[in-house]
C-alpha positions, 0 to 999 in steps of 0.5 A: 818604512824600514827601521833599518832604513834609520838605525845601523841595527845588529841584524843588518850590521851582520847580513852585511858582514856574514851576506846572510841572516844571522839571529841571537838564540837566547840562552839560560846557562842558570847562572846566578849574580853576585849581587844575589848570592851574597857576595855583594847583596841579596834580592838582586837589582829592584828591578829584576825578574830574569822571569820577565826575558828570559823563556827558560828561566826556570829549569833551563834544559842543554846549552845543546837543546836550547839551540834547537828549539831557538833555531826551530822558531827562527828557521820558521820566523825569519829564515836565518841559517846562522846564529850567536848563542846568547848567554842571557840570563843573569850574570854569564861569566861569573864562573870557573873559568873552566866552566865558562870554557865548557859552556861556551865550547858547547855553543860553537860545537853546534855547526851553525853558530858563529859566535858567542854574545855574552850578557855580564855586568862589568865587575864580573869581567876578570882578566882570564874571561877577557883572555877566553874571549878574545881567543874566540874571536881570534879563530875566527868567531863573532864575539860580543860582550855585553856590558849591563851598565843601565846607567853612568849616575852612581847615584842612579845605580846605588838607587837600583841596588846594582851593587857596582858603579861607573868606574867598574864599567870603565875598568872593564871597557879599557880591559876589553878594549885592549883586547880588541874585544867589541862591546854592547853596553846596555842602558836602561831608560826611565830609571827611578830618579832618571829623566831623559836627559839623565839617558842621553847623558849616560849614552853621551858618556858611553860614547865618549869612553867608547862602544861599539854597540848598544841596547836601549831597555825600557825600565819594567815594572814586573812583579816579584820585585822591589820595583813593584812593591815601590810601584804599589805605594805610588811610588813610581810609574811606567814610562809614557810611551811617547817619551820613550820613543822620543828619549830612543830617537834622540839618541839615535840621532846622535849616534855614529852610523858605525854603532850597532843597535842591539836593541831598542825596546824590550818585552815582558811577559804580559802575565807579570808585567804590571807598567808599561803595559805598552812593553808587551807591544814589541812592534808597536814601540818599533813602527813608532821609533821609526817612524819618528826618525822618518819625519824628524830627520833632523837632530833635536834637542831635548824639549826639557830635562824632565821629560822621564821624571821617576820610573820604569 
């Protein structure tokens, strides 16, 4: 039984838009973040390692050369002849404007990417990025901005450090929006404090303000972060298996068939990764998704409103 049997995902949704394979090739553009530089806060969110997703993270060669490499693996491990590059790591559009302009135009120049995905947070989303954007996707290239919310409870987000709040996203959903400009909002299961009725209440807000797709994250516990030190002391745990799967497939119950998954599940080096240690288990996490909404066809409610107490 095929995931995709159950879920609109990203590579199904643009086989049937494009009539072939079209996959992500992740990119490092060594960007940084407002709330690491200073100009919000320091240490980034507890969280966050971008070691811990992203391959180039450390000294990032060419936009141009990381294409190749990406398109070298996934030509052998799935096929696909087309490509999004995929401005990943850190904040992608918190730049000069020309700047931005200048890595993205080198992307497109590679004649078999079609698109752009952009990872940001939804206060570094001036007006003139959303212009340079919209623009692209008025030539004719798939475009997506993807929004790092993790969660719609500011106390949740004030938790975490993230240095922004709901209102910010909804800023820059309404600006986007707009523009015609499609939308993944990432959401960020098992935040300390969280509980999975808290996600499904941050995916019902989501939606109700409007997305067009959205990626799902288990919290990790890697070391080199705030998290970690708090995960030492006994302060919080990694997110049982079973619950995540159970959180995932409740919200993908109540999705509208038209929204695109980018993502249900995240990996992490297992050489930093301290809890979940199921989170190195891509596919484990996967068959269990779907196989979960193969026997529960149904919509269910939420057993209880504890279900994801405190942590990763």
């Amino acid at each position: 039984m095929q995931l995709a049997d159950h879920v609109n995902t990203l590579g199904r949704h643009l086989k049937a838009k494009y009539g072939q394979r079209v996959h992500k090739l992740a990119l490092n553009a060594s960007f940084t973040c407002p709330n690491r530089d200073g100009s919000k806060g320091v240490g980034g969110c507890t969280f966050c390692n971008n070691v811990s997703f992203s391959p180039n993270a450390k000294q990032p060669p060419t936009i141009a050369s990381q294409i190749e490499a990406g398109r070298q693996v996934i030509r052998k491990r799935t096929g696909a002849m087309r490509y999004l590059a995929y401005f990943q790591a850190y904040t992608n559009t918190y730049a000069d404007i020309n700047y931005l302009k200048g890595l993205y135009d080198a992307a497109l120049a590679e004649p078999d990417v079609i698109g752009l995905s952009v990872g940001t947070r939804p206060d570094c989303v001036p007006d003139p990025v959303l212009d340079l954007l919209a623009g692209y996707q008025a030539e004719g290239y798939e475009v997506w901005l993807e929004l790092g919310l993790q969660s719609a409870n500011d106390a949740t987000l004030a938790r975490v450090n993230r240095g922004h709040g709901w209102v910010e996203y909804e800023d820059a959903i309404r600006r986007a929006h707009a523009r015609s400009l499609q939308i993944c909002t990432h959401l960020i299961v098992g935040l300390p404090g969280e509980s999975a009725f808290d996600s499904v209440g941050s995916f019902e807000r989501v939606m109700a303000l409007g997305t067009e797709g959205l990626k799902l994250h288990p919290l990790h516990i890697v070391k080199g972060t705030q998290l970690a030190r708090q995960y030492k002391q006994g302060l919080y745990d990694g997110v049982p298996f079973d619950d995540y799967v159970d959180t995932c497939a409740t919200i993908i119950r109540q999705a509208p068939p038209e929204l695109v998954f980018h993502r249900l599940t995240g990996t992490a080096d297992p050489r930093i990764l301290l809890s979940p240690i199921w989170c190195a288990k891509k596919w484990q996490v996967l068959n269990a998704i779907a196989a979960e909404l193969s026997e529960l066809p149904q919509m269910q409610a939420l057993a209880t409103p504890d279900v994801l107490v405190a942590s990763a």
